[in-house]
MDAnalysis code that builds the backbone (N, CA, C; Angstrom):
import MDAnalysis as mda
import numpy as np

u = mda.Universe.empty(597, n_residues=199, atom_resindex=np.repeat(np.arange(199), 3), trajectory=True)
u.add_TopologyAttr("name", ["N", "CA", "C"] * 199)
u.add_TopologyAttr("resid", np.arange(1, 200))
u.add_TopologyAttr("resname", ["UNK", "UNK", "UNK", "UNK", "UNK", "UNK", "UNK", "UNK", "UNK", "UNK", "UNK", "UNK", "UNK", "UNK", "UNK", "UNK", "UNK", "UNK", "UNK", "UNK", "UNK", "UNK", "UNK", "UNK", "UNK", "UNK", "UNK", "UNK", "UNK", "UNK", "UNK", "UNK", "UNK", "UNK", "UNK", "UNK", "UNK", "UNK", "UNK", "UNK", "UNK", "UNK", "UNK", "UNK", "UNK", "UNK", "UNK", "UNK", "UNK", "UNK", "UNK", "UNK", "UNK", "UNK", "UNK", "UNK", "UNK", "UNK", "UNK", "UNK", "UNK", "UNK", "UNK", "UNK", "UNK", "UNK", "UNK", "UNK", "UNK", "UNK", "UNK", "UNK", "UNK", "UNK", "UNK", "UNK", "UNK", "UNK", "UNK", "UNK", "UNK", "UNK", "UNK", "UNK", "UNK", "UNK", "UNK", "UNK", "UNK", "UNK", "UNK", "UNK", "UNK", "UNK", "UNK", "UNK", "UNK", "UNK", "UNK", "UNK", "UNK", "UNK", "UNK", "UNK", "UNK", "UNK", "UNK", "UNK", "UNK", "UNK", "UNK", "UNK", "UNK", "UNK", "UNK", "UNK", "UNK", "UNK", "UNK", "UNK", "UNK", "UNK", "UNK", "UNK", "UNK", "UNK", "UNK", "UNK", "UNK", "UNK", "UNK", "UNK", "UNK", "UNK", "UNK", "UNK", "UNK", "UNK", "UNK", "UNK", "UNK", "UNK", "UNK", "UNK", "UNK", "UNK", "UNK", "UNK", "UNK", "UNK", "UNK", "UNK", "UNK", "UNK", "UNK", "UNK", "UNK", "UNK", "UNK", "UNK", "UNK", "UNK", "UNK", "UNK", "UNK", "UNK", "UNK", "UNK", "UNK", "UNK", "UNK", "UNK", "UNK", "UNK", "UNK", "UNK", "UNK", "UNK", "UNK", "UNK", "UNK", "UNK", "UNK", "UNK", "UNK", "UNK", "UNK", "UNK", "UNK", "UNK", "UNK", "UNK", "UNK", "UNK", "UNK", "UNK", "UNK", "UNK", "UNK"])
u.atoms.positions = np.array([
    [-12.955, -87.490, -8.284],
    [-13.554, -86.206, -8.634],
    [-14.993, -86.115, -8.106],
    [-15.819, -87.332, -8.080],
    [-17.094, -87.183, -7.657],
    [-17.060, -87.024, -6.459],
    [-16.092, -87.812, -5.439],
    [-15.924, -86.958, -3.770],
    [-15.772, -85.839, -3.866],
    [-14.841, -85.282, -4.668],
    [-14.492, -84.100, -4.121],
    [-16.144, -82.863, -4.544],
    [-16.241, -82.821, -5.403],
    [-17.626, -82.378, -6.331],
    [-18.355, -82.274, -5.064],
    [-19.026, -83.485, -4.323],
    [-19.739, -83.634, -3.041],
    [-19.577, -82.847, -1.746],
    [-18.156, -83.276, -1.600],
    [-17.527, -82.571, -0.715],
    [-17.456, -81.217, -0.644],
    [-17.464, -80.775, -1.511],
    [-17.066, -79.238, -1.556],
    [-18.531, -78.633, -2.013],
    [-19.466, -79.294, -2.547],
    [-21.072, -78.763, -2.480],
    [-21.414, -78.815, -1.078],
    [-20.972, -79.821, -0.452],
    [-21.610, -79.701, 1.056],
    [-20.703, -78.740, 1.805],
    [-19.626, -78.386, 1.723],
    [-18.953, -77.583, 2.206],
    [-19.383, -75.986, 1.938],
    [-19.804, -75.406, 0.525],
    [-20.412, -74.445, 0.187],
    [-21.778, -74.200, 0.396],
    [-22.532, -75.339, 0.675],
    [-24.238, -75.246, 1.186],
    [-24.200, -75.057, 2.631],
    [-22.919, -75.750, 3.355],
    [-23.221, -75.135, 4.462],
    [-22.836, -73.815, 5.036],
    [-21.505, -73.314, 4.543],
    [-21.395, -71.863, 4.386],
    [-22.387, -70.567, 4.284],
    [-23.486, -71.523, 3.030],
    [-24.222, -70.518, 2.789],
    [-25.111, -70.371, 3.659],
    [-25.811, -71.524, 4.072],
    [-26.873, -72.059, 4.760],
    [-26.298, -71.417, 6.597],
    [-25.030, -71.576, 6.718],
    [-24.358, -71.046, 8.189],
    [-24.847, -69.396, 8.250],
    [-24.798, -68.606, 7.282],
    [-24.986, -66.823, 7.067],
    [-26.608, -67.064, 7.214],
    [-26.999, -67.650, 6.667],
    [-28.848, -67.550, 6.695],
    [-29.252, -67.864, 8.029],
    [-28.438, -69.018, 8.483],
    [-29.020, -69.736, 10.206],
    [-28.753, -68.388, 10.881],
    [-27.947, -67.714, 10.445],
    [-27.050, -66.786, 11.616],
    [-27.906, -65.373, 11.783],
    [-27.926, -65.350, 10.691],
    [-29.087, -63.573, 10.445],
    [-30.412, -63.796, 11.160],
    [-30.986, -65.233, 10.864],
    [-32.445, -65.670, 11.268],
    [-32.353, -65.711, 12.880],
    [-31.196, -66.152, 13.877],
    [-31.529, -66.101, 15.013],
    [-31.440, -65.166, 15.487],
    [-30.071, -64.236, 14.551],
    [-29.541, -62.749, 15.807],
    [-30.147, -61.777, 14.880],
    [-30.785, -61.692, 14.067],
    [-31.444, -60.435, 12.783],
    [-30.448, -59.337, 13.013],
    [-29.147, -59.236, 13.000],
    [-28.257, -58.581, 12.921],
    [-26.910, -58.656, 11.939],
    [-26.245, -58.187, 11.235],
    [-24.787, -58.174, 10.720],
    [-23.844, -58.831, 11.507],
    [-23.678, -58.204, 12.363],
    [-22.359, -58.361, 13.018],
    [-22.362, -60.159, 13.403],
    [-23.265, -60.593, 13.950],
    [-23.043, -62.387, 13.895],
    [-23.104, -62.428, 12.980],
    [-23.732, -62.543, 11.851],
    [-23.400, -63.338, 10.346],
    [-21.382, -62.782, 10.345],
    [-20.887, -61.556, 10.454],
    [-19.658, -61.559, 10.191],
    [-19.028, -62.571, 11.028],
    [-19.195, -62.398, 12.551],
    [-18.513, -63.447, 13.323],
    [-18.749, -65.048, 13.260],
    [-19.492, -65.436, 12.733],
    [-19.742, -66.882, 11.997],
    [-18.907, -66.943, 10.649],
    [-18.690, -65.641, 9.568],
    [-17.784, -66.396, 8.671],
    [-16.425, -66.252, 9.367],
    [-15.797, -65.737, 10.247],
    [-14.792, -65.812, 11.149],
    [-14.240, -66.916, 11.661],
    [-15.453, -67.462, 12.692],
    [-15.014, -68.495, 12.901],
    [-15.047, -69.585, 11.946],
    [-15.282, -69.520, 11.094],
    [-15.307, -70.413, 9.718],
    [-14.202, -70.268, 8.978],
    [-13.821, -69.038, 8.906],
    [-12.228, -68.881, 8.127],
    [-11.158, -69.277, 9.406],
    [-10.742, -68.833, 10.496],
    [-9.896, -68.895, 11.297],
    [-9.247, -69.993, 11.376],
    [-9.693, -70.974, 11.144],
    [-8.853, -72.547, 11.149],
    [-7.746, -72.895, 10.066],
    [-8.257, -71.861, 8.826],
    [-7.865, -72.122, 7.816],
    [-6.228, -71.362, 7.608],
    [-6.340, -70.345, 9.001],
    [-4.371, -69.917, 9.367],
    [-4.218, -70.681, 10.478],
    [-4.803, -71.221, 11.431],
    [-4.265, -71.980, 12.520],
    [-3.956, -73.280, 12.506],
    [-4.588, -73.627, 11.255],
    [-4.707, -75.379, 11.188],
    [-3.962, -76.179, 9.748],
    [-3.525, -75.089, 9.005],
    [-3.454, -75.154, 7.533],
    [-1.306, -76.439, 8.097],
    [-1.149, -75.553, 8.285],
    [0.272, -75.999, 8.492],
    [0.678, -77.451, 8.829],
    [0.267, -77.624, 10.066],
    [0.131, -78.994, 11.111],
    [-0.544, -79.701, 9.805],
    [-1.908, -79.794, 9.292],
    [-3.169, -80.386, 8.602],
    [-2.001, -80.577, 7.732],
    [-1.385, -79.893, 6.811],
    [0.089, -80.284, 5.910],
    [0.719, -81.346, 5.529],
    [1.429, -81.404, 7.363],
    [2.448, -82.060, 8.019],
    [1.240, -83.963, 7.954],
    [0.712, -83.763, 8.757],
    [-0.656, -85.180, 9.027],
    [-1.004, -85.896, 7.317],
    [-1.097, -84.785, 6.374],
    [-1.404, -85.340, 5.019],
    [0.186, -86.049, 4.731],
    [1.322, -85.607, 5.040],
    [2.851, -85.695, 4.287],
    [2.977, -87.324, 4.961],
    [2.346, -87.728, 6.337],
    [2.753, -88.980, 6.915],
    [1.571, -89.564, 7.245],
    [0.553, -89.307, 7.217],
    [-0.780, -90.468, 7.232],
    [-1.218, -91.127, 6.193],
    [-1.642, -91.769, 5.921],
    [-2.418, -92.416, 5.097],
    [-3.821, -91.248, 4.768],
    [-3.474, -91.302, 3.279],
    [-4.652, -89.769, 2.989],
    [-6.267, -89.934, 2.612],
    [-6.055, -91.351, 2.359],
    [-7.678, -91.947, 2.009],
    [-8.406, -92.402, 2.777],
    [-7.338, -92.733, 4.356],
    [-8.183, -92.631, 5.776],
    [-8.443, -91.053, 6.042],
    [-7.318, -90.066, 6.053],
    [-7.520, -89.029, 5.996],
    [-8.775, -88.337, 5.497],
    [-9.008, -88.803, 4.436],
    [-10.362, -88.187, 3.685],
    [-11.427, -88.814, 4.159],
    [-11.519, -89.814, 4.132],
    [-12.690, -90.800, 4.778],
    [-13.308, -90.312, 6.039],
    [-12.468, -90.165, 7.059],
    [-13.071, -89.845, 7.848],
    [-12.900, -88.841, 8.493],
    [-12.714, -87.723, 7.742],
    [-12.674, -86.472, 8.122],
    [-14.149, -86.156, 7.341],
    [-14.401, -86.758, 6.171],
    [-16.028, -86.647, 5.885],
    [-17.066, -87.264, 6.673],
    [-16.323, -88.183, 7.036],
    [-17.524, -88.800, 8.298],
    [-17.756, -88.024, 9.652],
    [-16.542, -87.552, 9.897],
    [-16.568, -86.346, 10.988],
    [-17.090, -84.922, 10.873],
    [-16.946, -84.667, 9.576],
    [-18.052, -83.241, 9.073],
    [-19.454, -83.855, 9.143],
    [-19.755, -84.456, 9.011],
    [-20.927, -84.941, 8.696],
    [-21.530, -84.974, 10.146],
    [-21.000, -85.568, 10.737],
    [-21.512, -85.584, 12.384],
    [-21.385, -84.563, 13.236],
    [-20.285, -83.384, 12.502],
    [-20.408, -82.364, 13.326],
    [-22.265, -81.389, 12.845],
    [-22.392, -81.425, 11.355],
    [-23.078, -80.810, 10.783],
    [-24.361, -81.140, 11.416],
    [-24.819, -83.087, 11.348],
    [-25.701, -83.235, 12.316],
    [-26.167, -82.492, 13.313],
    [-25.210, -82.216, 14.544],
    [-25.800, -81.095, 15.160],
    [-26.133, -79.740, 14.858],
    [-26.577, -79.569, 13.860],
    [-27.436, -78.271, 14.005],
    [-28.402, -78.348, 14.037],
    [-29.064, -79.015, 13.260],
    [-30.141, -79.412, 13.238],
    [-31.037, -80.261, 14.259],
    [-29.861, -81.044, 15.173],
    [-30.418, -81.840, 16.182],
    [-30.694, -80.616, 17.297],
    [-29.701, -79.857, 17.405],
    [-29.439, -78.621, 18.584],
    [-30.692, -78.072, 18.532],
    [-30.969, -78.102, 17.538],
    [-32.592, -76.717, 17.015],
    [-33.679, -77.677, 18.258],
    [-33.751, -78.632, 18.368],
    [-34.188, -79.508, 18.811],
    [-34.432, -79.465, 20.570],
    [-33.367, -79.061, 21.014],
    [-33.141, -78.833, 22.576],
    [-33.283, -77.236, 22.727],
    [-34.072, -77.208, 24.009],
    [-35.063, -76.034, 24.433],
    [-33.631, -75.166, 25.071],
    [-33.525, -74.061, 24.734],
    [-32.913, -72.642, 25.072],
    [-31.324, -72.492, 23.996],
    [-31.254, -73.896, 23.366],
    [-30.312, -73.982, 22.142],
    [-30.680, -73.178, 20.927],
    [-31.934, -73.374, 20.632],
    [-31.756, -73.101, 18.913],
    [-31.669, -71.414, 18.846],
    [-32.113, -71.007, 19.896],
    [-32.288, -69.631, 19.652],
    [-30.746, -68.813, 20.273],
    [-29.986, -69.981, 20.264],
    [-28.662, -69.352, 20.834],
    [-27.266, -69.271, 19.369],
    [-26.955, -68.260, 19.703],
    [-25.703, -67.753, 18.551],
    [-24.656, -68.847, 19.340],
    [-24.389, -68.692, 20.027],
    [-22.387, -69.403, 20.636],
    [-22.632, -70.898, 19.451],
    [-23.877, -71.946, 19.749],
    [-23.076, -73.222, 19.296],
    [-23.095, -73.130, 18.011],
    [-23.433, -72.428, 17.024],
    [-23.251, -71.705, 15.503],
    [-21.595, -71.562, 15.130],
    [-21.095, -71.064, 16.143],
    [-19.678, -70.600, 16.262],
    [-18.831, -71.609, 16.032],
    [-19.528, -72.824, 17.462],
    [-18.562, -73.786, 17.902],
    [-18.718, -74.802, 16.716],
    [-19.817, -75.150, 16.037],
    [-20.011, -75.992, 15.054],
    [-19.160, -75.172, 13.588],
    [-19.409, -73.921, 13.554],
    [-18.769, -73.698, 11.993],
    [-17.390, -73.423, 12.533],
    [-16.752, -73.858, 13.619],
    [-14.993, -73.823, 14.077],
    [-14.784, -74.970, 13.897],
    [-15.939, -75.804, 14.368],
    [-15.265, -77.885, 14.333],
    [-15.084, -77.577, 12.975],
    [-16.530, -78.031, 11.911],
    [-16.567, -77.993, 10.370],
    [-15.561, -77.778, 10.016],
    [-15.198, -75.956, 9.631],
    [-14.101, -75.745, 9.471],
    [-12.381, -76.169, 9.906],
    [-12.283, -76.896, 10.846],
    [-11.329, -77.047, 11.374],
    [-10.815, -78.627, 10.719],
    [-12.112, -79.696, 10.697],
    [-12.043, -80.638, 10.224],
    [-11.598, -80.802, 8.476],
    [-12.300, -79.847, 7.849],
    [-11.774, -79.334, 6.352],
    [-10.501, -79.283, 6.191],
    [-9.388, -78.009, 7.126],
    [-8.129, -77.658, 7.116],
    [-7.628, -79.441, 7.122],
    [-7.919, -80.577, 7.817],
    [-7.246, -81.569, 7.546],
    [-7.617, -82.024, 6.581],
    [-8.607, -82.620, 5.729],
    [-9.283, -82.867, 4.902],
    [-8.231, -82.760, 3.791],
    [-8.879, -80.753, 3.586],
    [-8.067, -79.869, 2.122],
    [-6.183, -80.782, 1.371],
    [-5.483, -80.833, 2.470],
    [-4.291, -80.693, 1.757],
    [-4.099, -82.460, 1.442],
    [-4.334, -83.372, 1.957],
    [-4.744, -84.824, 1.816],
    [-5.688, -85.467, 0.027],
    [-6.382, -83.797, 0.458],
    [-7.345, -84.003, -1.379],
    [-5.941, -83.830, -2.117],
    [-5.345, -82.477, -2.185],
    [-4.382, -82.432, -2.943],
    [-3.415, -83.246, -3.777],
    [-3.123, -83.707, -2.218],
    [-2.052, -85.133, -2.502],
    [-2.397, -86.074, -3.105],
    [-3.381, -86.226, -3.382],
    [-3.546, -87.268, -3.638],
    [-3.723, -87.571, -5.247],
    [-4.656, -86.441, -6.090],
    [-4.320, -86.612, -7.699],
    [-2.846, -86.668, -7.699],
    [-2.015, -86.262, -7.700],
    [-0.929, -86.835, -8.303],
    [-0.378, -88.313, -8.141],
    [-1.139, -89.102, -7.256],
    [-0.609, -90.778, -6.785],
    [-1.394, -91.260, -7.704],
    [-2.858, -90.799, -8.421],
    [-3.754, -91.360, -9.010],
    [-3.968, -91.701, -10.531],
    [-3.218, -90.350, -11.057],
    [-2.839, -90.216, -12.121],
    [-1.628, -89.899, -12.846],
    [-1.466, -90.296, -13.971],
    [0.102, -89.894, -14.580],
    [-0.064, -88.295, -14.522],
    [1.576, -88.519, -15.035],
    [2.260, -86.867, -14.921],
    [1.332, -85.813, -15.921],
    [1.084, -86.876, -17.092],
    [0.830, -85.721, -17.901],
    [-0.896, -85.335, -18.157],
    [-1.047, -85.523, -17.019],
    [-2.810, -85.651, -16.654],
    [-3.088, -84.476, -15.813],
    [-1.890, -84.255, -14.735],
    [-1.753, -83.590, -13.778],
    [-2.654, -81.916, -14.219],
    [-2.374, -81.381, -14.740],
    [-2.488, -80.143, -15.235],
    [-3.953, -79.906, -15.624],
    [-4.395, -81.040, -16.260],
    [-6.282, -81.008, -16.429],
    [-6.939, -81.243, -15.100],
    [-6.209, -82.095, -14.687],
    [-6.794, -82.595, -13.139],
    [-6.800, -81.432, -12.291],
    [-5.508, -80.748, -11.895],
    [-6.093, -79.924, -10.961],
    [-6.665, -78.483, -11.575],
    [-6.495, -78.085, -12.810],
    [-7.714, -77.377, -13.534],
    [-9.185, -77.975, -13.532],
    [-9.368, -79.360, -13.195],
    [-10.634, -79.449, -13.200],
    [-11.148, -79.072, -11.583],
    [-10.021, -79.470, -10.440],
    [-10.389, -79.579, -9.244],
    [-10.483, -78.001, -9.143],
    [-9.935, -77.116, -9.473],
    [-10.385, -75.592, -9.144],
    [-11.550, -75.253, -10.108],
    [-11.806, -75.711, -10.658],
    [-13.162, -75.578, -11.688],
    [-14.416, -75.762, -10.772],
    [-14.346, -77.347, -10.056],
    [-14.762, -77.515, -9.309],
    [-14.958, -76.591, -8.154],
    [-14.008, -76.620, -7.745],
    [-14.300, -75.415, -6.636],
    [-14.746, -74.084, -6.604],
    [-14.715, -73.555, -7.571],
    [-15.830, -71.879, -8.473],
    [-17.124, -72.597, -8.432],
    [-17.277, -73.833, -9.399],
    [-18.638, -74.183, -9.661],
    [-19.719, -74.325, -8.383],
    [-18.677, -75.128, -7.312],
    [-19.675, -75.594, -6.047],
    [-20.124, -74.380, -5.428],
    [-18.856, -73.611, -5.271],
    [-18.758, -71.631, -4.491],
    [-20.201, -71.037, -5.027],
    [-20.339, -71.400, -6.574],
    [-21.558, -70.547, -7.512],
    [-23.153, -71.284, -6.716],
    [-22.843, -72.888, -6.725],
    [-24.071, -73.559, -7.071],
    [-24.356, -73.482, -5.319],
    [-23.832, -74.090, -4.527],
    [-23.812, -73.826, -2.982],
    [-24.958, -71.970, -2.898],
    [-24.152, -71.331, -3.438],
    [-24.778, -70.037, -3.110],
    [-25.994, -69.642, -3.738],
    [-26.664, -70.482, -4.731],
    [-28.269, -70.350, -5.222],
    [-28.760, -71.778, -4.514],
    [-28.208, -72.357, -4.408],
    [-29.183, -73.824, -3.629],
    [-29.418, -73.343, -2.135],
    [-28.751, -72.903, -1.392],
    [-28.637, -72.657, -0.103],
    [-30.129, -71.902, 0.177],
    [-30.135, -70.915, -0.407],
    [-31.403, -69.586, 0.000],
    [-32.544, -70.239, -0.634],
    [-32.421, -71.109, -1.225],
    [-33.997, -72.065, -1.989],
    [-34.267, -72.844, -1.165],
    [-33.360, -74.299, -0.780],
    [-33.389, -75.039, 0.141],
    [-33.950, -74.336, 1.468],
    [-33.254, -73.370, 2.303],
    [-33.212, -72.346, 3.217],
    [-34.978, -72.116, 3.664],
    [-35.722, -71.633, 2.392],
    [-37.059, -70.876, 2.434],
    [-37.854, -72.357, 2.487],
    [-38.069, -73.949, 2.108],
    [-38.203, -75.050, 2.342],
    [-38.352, -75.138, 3.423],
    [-37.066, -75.338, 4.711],
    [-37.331, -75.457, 5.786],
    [-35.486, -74.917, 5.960],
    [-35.632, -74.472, 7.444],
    [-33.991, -73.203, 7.640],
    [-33.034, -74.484, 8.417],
    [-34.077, -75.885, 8.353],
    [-32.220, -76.392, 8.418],
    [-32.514, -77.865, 7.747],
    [-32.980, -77.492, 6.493],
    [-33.160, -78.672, 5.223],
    [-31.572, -78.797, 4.975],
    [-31.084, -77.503, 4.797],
    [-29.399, -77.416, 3.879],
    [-28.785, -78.493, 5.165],
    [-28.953, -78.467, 6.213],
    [-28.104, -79.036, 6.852],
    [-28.048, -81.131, 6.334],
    [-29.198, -81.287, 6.145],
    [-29.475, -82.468, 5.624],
    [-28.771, -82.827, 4.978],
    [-29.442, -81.601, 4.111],
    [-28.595, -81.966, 2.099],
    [-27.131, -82.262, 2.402],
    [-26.272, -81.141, 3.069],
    [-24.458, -81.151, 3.599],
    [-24.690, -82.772, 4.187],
    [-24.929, -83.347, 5.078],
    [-24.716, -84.648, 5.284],
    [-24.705, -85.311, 4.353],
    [-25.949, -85.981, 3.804],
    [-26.007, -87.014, 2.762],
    [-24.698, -86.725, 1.710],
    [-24.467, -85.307, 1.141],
    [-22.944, -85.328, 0.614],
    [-22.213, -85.586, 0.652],
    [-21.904, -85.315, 1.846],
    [-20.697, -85.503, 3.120],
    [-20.593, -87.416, 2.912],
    [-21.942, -88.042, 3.332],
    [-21.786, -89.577, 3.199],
    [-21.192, -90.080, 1.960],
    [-22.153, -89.268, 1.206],
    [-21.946, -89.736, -0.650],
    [-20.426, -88.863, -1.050],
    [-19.526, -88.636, -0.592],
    [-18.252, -88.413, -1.273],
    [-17.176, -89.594, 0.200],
    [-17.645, -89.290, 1.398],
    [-17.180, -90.581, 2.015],
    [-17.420, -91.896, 1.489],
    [-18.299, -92.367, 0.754],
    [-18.650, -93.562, 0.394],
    [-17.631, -93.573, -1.185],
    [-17.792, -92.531, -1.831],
    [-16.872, -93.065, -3.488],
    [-15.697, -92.718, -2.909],
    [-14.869, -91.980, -1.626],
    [-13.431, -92.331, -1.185],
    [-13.212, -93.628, -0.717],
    [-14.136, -94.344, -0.034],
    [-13.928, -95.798, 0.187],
    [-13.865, -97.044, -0.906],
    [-14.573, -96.283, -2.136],
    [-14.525, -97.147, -3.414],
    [-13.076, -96.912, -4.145],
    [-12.606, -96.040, -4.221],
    [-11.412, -95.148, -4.662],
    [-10.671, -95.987, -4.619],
    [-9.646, -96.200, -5.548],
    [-8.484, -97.031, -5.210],
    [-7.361, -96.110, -5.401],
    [-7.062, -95.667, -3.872],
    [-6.114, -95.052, -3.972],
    [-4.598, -95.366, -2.974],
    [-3.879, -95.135, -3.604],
    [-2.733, -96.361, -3.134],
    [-2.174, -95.411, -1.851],
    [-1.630, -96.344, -1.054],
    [-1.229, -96.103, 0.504],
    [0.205, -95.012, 0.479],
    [0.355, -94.141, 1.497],
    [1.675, -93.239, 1.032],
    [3.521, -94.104, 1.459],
    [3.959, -93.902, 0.042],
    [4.928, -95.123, 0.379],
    [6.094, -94.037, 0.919],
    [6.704, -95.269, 2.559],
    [7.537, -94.103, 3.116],
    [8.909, -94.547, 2.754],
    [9.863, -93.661, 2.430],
    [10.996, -93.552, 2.134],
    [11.678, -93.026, 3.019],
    [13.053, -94.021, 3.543],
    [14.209, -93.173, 4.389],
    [15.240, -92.936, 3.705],
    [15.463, -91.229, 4.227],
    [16.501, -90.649, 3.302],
    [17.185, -90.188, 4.363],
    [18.563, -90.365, 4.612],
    [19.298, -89.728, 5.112],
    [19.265, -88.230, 5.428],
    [19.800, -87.394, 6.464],
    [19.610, -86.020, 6.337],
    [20.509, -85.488, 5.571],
    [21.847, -86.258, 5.737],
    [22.892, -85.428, 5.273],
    [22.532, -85.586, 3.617],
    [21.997, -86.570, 2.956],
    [21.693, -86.520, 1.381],
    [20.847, -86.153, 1.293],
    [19.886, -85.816, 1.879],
    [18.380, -85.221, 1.449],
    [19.082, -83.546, 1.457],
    [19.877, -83.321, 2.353],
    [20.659, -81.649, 2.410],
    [21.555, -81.696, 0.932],
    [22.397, -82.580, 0.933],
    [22.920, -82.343, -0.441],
    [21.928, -82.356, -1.491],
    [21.394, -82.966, -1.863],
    [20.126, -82.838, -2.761],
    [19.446, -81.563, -2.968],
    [18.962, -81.106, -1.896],
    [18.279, -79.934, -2.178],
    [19.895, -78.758, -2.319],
    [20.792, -78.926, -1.838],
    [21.674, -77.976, -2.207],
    [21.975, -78.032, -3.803],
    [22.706, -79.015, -4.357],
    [22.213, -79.458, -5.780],
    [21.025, -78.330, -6.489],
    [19.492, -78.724, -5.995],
    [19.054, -78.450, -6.984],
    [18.808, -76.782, -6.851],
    [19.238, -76.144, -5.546],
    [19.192, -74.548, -5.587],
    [20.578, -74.080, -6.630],
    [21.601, -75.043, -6.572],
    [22.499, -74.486, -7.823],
    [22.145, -74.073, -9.250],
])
C-alpha cells in the first residue's frame, strides 16, 4: 500500500505539475489540452497488451521497474530545461507525458494483480476499497501540492515525482510478493469449464 500511495502521488504531481509546465511555455489552452492527451492516449492503446504482460510476467519485476523507468523518464524534464533551444519547446512535453504515461498502462494492471496473491479472500474487499481511496486521495493531494511546489521553483514537482517513484520502487523490492504460479490447462478443459460455469 505504501508503493502504491507513492506511486500514484508521483503520478498525480506530475499530471498536475505537466498542465503548469505546459501553460508556462506556450501561455495558451490548447497545449495544456494536447499534453493531457497525450497523457490519456496510452491508456486505450496500451491498456490491453499491458493486461496480457501482467497475466504472464512476473508482476513485482513488473512494478519495480516500470517505477524505475518512470522515474528516468521524469528525470528528463528537468534535465531538458537544461539544454539550450529545449526548454522553451512544447514537442518533448508530449513525448515525455506519452513515455510516463505509457509506462503506467504497464505498471496499472500488475498493481491490481497483485492484492489478491497478498492477501486472503476475505480482506479483498477493504483492500481494494482502500486502493481506490487511495487513488481520490493522491488525485485531491497531487492537485494542491503541485501549484505550491510549482511557484518554489516550475520543475521542483519533477524532483518530488522521482524520489516517489524511487521510494515506492524501493518498498516493491522489500515486498514479499510471491512469483505468478503457471498452470497448464488443456484447451479442450479450460473450454469445458468455462462452458460449465455460463450454465
Amino acid at each position: 500500500w505504501f508503493a502504491q500511495l507513492a506511486s500514484q502521488l508521483a503520478d498525480k504531481f506530475l499530471l498536475f505539475s505537466l498542465i503548469i509546465l505546459a501553460y508556462n511555455i506556450s501561455h495558451g489552452s490548447t497545449p495544456v489540452a494536447v499534453t493531457l492527451l497525450a497523457y490519456t492516449v496510452p491508456a486505450v492503446l496500451l491498456a490491453p497488451p499491458a493486461g496480457v504482460l501482467a497475466d504472464r510476467l512476473d508482476r513485482k519485476q513488473i512494478m519495480l521497474w516500470c517505477n524505475i523507468a518512470r522515474a528516468v523518464v521524469v528525470t528528463a524534464i528537468p534535465v531538458a530545461a537544461l539544454v539550450p533551444g529545449v526548454k522553451d519547446d512544447f514537442l518533448h512535453l508530449l513525448l515525455i507525458a506519452f513515455l510516463f504515461s505509457s509506462v503506467g498502462q504497464v505498471f496499472a494492471p500488475a498493481e491490481a494483480a497483485v492484492i489478491p496473491t497478498v492477501l486472503p479472500r476475505s480482506m479483498l474487499i477493504t483492500a481494494n476499497s482502500m486502493a481506490l481511496l487511495t487513488s481520490v486521495l493522491t488525485l485531491v493531494v497531487g492537485g494542491v501540492l503541485a501549484p505550491i511546489v510549482s511557484r518554489i521553483d516550475l520543475y521542483a514537482p519533477y524532483w518530488c515525482a522521482v524520489v516517489l517513484l524511487v521510494v515506492a520502487a524501493t518498498f516493491i523490492f522489500a515486498s514479499d510478493i510471491p512469483p505468478l504460479e503457471r498452470r497448464a490447462v488443456a484447451a479442450v478443459h479450460e473450454s469445458a469449464s468455462r462452458f460449465r460455469m455460463m450454465l
